[in-house]
N, C-alpha and C positions, 0 to 999 in steps of 0.2 A: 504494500500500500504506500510504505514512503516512498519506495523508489519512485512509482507512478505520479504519484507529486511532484517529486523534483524534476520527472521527466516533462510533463507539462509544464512547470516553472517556467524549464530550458528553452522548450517549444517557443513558449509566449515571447520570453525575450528574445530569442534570435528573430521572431516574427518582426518585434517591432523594429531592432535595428535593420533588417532590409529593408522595411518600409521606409527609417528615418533617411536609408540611400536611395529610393528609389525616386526621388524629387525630381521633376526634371532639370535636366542639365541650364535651361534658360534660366529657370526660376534662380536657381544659384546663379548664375553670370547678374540677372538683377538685382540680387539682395549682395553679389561683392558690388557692384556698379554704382550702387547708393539707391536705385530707383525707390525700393520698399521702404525707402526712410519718408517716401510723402506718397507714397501707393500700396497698394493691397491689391490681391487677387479678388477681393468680393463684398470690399467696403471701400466708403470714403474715405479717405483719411485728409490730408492737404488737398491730394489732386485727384481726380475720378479711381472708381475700382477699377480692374483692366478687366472685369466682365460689363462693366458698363461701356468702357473704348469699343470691346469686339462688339456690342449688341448696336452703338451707333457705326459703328464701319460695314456691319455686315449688307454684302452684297455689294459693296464700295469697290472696283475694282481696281482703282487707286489709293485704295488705304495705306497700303504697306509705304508707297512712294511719300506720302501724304506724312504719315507720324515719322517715319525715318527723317523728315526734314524738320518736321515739329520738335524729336527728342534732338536732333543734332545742333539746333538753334534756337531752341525755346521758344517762350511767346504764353500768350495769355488770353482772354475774353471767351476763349468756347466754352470753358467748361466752369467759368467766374472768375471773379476779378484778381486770384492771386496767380502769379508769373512762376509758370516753371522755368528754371534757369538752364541756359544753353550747354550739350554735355559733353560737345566735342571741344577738345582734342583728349579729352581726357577717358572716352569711353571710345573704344577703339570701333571702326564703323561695321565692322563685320559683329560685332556682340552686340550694337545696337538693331544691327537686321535680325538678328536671333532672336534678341526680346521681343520686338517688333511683329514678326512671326508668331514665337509665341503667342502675343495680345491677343492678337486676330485668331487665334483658335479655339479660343475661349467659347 
């Protein structure tokens, strides 16, 4: 009976550490990028959730061209009055298309 305890114990924790790896790789590029510091996958936070980006992009077949230039240079007024700040040169453009991508699959 104990064994069978501990074996499930084991189970459970190895369970949740593959889950804590299995995040998508964007999602980490975004929260080392800074993005999560003023966004959320599914809340407001400073700046829109990024389920709320993909539900006004959807069917956009310029979205990706469209935020790639919005995250690379910031800007303000779509989504209210406070200014995301411009993220290049600092967020290399290839991880910005990643994130980007990801949004829109949301």
């Amino acid at each position: 009976m104990k064994a069978t305890i501990m074996t499930i114990a084991a189970a459970g924790t190895l369970m949740l550490a593959v889950q804590a790896n299995a995040a998508d790789p964007a999602e980490a590029l975004a929260q080392k990028s800074g993005c999560l510091a003023c966004h959320s996958v599914s809340q407001k936070v400073l700046g829109p959730a990024y389920k709320d980006i993909a539900a006004k992009y959807k069917g956009d077949k310029t979205a990706e061209a469209k935020l790639i230039d919005k995250v690379k240079k910031g800007g303000s007024g779509v989504w209210g009055p406070i200014p995301m700040p411009a993220n290049s040169p600092q967020v290399k453009d290839a991880d910005i298309k990643t994130i980007v991508q990801w949004i829109l699959k949301m």
